[in-house]
C-alpha positions as CSV (number, residue, x, y, z in Angstrom):
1,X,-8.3,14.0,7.8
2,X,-9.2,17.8,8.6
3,X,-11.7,19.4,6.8
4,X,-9.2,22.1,5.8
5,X,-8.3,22.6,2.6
6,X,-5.7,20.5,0.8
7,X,-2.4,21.9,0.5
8,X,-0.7,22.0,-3.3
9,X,2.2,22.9,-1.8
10,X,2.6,19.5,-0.1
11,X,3.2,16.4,-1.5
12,X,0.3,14.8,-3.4
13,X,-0.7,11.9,-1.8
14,X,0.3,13.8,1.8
15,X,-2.3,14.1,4.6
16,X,-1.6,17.8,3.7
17,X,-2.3,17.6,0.3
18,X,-4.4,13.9,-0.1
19,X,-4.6,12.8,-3.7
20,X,-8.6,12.7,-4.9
21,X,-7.9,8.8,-4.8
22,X,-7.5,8.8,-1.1
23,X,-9.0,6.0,-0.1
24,X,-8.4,6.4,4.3
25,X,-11.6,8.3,4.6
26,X,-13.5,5.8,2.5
27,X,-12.6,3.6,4.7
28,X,-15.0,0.8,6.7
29,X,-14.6,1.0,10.2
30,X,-14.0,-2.7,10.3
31,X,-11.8,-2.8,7.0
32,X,-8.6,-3.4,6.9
33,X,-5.8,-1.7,5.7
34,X,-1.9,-1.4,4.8
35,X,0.0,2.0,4.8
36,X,3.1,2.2,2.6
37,X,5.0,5.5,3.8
38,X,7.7,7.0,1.7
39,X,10.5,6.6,4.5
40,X,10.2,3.3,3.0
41,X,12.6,2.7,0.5
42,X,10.2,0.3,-1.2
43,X,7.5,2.4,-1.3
44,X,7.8,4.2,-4.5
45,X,8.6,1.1,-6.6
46,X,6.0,-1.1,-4.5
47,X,3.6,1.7,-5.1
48,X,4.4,1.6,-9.5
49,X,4.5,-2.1,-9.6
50,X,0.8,-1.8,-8.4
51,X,0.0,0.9,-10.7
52,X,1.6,-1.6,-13.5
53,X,-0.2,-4.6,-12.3
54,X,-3.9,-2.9,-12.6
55,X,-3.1,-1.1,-15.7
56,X,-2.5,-4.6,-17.0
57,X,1.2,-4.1,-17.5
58,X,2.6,-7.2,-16.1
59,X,6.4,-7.4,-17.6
60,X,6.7,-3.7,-16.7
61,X,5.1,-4.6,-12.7
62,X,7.7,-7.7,-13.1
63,X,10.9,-5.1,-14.0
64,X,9.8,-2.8,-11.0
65,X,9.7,-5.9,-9.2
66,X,13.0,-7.3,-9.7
67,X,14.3,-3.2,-8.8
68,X,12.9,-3.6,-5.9
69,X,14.3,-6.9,-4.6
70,X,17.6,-5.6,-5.6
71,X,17.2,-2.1,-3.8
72,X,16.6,-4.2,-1.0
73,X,19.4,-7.1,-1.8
74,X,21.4,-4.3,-1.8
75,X,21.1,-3.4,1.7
76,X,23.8,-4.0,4.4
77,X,20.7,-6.3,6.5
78,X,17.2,-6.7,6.2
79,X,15.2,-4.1,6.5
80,X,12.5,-6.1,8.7
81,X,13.9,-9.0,10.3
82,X,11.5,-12.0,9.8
83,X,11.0,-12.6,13.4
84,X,10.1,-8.8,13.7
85,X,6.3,-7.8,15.1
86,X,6.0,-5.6,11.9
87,X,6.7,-8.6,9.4
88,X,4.5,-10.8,11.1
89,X,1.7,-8.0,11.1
90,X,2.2,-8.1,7.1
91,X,0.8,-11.7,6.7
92,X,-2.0,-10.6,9.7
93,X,-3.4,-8.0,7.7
94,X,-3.3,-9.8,4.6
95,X,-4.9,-12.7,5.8
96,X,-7.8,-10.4,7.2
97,X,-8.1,-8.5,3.8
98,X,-8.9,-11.7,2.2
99,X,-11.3,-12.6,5.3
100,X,-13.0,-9.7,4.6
101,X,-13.2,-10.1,0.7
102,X,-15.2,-12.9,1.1
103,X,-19.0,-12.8,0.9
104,X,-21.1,-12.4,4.3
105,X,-17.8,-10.7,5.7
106,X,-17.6,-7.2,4.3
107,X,-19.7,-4.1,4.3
108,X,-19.1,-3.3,0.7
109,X,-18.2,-5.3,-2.5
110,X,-16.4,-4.3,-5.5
111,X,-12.6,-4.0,-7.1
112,X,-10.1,-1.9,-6.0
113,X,-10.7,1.6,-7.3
């Protein structure tokens, strides 16, 4: 990220405009990390149903959860065929978020913010 200043004409949540959640320069360098972009036609809901699931709203990250697996039922063919480098990166990353979670293996403790 620059040091410039943000954008407000750019999407929040942009590299041009980061929200003051932004977590990428908080990052450890040995943390690991997953990048929803919005190209993704998953991303917006996958981003609420997150949103719903720490606010404690688990029907309402359940109903953004079945939208979402119908968006994507809906579409002519998968968008990431299983066998694809990208899906089996998924399951990768998440196994070394979990890695790092655990005690001894990460720079810093806490929940997610």
């Amino acid at each position: 990220m620059s040091a410039a200043q943000p954008d407000p004409g750019a999407p929040r949540g942009s590299m041009a405009n980061p929200s003051p959640y932004d977590c990428l320069g908080k990052l450890f360098p040995e943390e690991p990390y997953f990048v929803l972009r919005a190209k993704d036609p998953a991303a917006p809901g996958l981003v609420e149903m997150f949103a719903y699931l720490y606010s404690g709203q688990t029907q309402a990250a359940l109903q953004k959860l079945q939208e979402i697996a119908a968006l994507i039922a809906a579409a002519p063919a998968p968008p990431r065929p299983a066998g694809s480098g990208k899906f089996r990166e998924c399951f990768l990353i998440s196994d070394a978020m979990e890695r790092w979670r655990q005690p001894g293996h990460r720079e810093s403790g806490g929940a997610a913010e």
